[in-house]
C-alpha positions, 0 to 999 in steps of 0.5 A: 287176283295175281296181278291185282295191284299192291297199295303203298302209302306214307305221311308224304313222298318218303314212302317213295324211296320204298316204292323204288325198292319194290319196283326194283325187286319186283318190277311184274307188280302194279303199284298204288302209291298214296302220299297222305301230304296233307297230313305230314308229318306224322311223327308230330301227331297223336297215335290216334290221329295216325291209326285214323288215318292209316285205316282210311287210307287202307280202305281207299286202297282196297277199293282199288282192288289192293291184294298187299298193303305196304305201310311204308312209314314207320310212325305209322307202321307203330302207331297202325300196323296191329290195327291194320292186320286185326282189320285185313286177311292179306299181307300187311308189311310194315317198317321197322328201323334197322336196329338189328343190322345195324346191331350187327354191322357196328365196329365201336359198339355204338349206334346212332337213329336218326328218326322222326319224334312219333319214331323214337317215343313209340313203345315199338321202337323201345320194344325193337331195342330191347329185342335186338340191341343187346351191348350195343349203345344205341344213339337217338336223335329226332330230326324236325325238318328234315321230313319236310324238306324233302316233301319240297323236294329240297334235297341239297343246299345250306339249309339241308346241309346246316340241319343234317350236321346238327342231328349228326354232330352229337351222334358222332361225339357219341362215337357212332360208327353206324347210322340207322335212316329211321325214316323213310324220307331220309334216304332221299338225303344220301347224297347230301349227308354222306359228304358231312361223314367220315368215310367209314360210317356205314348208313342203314335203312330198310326199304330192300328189306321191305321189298324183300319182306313183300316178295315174301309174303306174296310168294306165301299167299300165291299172289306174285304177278308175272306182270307186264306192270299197269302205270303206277298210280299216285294219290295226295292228300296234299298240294298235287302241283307239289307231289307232281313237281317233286316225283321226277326227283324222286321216282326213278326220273319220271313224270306221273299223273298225281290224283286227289285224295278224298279221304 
C-alpha cells in the first residue's frame, strides 16, 4: 500500500506547479497527474458541473490504485473537496488560497487576490476570510485569461504582460504590499509578473504547504513510500499534442508520455 502512487488533478496544467512541489518534498512517492483540459477553466463552470467532474476523476484515479488524492486546484477544492472526503476513507488534501500568510506577512495591512472568478464567488473563499483576515483589508481581482495562457504554455510576452498589469494595477492603488496566487496556474507566471512589481511586494501561494500537508497525512495513515519513485503518469482530457508540448516547460524540464482521459 506504502508505494502505491498518489493522484493529483487540476482543471488544466497549473496543478503542475503543485506536483513540482511534491516531487520536491517527497521524491520517494509515485505520482498520477490528470490535467481535466477539456474541461478548463473550471472558475467559468457551475459548482455542479466541477463536483461532477472531481468525482469522475477521483474514481479514475483510485482505479489506479491511488492511496492519497491532491485536489490540486482551488475551484475545485470549494466546489468537491467535502464531497470527495464524504465519498473516500484515504487522505484527501486540498487547496485553499493563503489568506492567513499572507494575513501575517502584510506591512500596510493590505492584501491583494489574484484568482480565478469560481475562486473569489465560493462561500469557502468568503468562509477563509472571515476566519483568518481579521483587520487586514484584502483586495480581490478575478483574472479571465490568464489560466488559459498557461494551458498554451504562454508564459511571457505582451499579451501576458498587458493582462498581468491590468489585474495588478488596481491592486497596487489599493496599496497591497502582498499579493495571494490564488490559482494554481499562476505561479507559472512568476517570472513575468515580478519585473511589473515594486521590489518590496511579497508573491504568496501554497503549493509547499500543500505538499507539506500531504506528507502529513501520509505520515498519519503509515503510507510514506521509500521509493525508488515509478515514472510519473500524465492523463488529459484535452488535446494531448498540448499538454505534451507544454510539460517540458512546466515539469522540472522533462518530456512524458500524455495518455487520454475517458472519463
Amino acid at each position: 500500500m506504502r508505494e502505491q502512487p498518489v493522484g493529483v488533478f487540476d482543471s488544466g496544467v497549473g496543478g503542475l506547479s503543485v506536483l513540482r512541489e511534491i516531487r520536491r518534498l517527497l521524491p520517494a512517492e509515485s505520482l498520477l497527474y490528470v490535467a481535466d483540459s477539456g474541461f478548463v477553466p473550471y472558475g467559468e463552470k457551475s459548482p455542479e458541473v466541477i463536483s461532477q467532474r472531481s468525482r469522475a476523476i477521483a474514481e479514475f484515479l483510485l482505479a489506479r490504485g491511488a492511496k492519497a488524492l491532491v485536489v490540486a486546484c482551488n475551484t475545485a477544492t470549494a466546489a468537491a473537496v467535502a464531497d470527495l472526503r464524504a465519498r473516500h476513507a484515504l487522505p484527501i488534501i486540498g487547496m485553499e488560497p493563503a489568506v492567513k500568510p499572507a494575513s501575517s506577512a502584510t506591512r500596510s495591512g493590505v492584501v491583494g487576490v489574484l484568482a480565478t472568478t469560481g475562486t473569489l464567488r465560493s462561500a469557502k473563499f468568503a468562509a477563509l476570510l472571515d476566519r483568518f483576515a481579521g483587520s487586514v483589508k484584502v483586495v480581490t481581482q478575478p483574472c479571465p485569461g490568464l489560466v488559459e495562457c498557461v494551458e498554451r504554455g504562454e508564459l511571457s510576452g505582451a499579451h501576458v504582460t498587458a493582462l498581468l498589469v491590468r489585474y495588478t494595477q488596481p491592486l497596487l492603488e489599493a496599496g497591497c504590499d502582498t499579493l495571494i496566487l490564488g490559482c494554481t496556474h499562476y505561479p507559472f507566471l512568476k517570472p513575468a509578473l515580478q519585473p511589473l512589481l515594486p521590489a518590496d511586494i511579497q508573491l504568496v501561494d501554497t503549493g509547499a504547504a500543500v505538499a507539506r500537508q500531504l506528507q502529513v497525512k501520509l505520515a498519519e495513515f503509515d503510507l510514506l513510500a521509500q521509493g525508488p519513485a515509478a515514472p510519473t503518469g500524465f492523463w488529459s482530457s484535452g488535446d494531448i499534442e498540448v499538454l505534451q508540448r507544454v510539460l517540458p516547460l512546466l515539469w522540472e524540464g522533462q518530456a512524458a508520455t500524455v495518455q487520454d482521459l475517458s472519463v
